[in-house]
C-alpha positions as YAML, in Angstrom:
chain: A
units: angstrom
residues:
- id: 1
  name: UNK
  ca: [-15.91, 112.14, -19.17]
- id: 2
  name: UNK
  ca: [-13.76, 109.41, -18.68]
- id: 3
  name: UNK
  ca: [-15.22, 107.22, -20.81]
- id: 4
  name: UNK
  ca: [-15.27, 109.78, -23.68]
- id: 5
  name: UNK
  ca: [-11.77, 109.62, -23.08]
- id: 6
  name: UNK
  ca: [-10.90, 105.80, -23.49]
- id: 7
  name: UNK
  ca: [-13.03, 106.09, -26.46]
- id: 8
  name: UNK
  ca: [-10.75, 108.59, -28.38]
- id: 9
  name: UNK
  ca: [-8.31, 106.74, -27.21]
- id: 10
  name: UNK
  ca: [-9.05, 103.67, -28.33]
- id: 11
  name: UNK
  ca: [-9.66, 105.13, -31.46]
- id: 12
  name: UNK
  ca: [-6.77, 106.82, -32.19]
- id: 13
  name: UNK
  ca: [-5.03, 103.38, -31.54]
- id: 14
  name: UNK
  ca: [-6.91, 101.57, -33.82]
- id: 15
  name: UNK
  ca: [-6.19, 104.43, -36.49]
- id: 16
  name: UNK
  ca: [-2.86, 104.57, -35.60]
- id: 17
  name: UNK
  ca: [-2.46, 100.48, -36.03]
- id: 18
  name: UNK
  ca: [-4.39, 100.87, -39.17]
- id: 19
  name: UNK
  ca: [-1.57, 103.21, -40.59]
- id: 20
  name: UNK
  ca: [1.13, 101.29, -39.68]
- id: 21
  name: UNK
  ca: [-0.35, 98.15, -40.84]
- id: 22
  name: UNK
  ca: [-0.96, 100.38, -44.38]
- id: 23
  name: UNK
  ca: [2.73, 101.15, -44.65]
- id: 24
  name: UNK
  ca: [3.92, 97.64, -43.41]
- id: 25
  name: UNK
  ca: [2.23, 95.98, -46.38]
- id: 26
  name: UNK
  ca: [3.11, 98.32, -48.89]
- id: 27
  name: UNK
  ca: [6.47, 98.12, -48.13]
- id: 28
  name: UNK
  ca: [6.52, 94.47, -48.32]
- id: 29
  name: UNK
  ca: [4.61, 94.52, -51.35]
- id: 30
  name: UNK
  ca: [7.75, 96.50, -52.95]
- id: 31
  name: UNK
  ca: [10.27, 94.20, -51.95]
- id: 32
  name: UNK
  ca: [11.34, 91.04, -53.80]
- id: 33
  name: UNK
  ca: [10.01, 88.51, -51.94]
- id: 34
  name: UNK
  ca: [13.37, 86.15, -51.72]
- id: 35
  name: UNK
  ca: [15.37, 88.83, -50.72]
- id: 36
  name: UNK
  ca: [16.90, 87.79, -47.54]
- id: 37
  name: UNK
  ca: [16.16, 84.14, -48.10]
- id: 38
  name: UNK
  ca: [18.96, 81.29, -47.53]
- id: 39
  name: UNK
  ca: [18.45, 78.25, -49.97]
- id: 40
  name: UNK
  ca: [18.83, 74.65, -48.80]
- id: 41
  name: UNK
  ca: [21.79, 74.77, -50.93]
- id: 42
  name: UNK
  ca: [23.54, 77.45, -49.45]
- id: 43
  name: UNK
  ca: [23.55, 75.65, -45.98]
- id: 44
  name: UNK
  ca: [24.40, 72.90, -47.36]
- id: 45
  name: UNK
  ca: [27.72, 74.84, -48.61]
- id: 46
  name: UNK
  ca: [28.14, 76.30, -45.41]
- id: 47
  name: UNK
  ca: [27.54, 72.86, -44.02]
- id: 48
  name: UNK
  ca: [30.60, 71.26, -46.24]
- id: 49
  name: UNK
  ca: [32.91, 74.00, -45.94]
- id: 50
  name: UNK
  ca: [32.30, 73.78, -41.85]
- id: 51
  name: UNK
  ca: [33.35, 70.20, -42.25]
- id: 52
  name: UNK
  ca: [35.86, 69.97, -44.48]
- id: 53
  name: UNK
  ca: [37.94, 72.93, -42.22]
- id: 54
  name: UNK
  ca: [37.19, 70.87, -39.52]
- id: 55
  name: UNK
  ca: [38.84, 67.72, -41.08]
- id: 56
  name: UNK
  ca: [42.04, 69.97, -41.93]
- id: 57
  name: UNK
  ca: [42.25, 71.52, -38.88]
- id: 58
  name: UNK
  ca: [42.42, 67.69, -37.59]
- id: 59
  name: UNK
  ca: [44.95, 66.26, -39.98]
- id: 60
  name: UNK
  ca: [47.26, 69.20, -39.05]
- id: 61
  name: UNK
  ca: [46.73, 69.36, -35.57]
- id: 62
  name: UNK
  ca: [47.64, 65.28, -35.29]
- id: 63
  name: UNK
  ca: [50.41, 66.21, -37.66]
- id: 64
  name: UNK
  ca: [52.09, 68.54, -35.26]
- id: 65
  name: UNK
  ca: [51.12, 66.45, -32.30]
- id: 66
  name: UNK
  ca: [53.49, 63.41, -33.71]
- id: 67
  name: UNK
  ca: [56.54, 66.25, -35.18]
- id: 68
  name: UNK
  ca: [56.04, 67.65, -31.27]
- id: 69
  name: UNK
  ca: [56.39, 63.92, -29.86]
- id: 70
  name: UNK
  ca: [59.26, 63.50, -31.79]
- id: 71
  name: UNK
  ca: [61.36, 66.59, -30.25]
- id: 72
  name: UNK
  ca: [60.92, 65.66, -26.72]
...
């Protein structure tokens, strides 16, 4: 008995994987397939933009450093 048991279930895991597999591809089979997908230019925009708020950041933080200097 129990091994008429771990044979339907087996089975009815294998169908069930089957299934999902089914649906998994044919939704990815309806999907355009660079959707989602970052370029190498993109980060290299992000990459640019990152630095160059970085290097303002710096110029006006050293500019207020020295105006703050100069009060005390």
């Amino acid at each position: 008995m129990l091994y008429l048991l771990t044979t339907l279930a087996l089975l009815g895991h294998r169908f069930h994987h089957s299934l999902t597999d089914r649906y998994q591809r044919a939704r990815a089979a309806d999907r355009d397939p660079e959707e989602g997908a970052i370029t190498l230019e993109q980060v290299m925009w992000v990459g640019i933009a990152i630095g160059f708020v970085t290097l303002v950041a710096g110029a006006i933080r050293t500019y207020l450093d020295a105006q703050v200097g100069k009060i005390q």
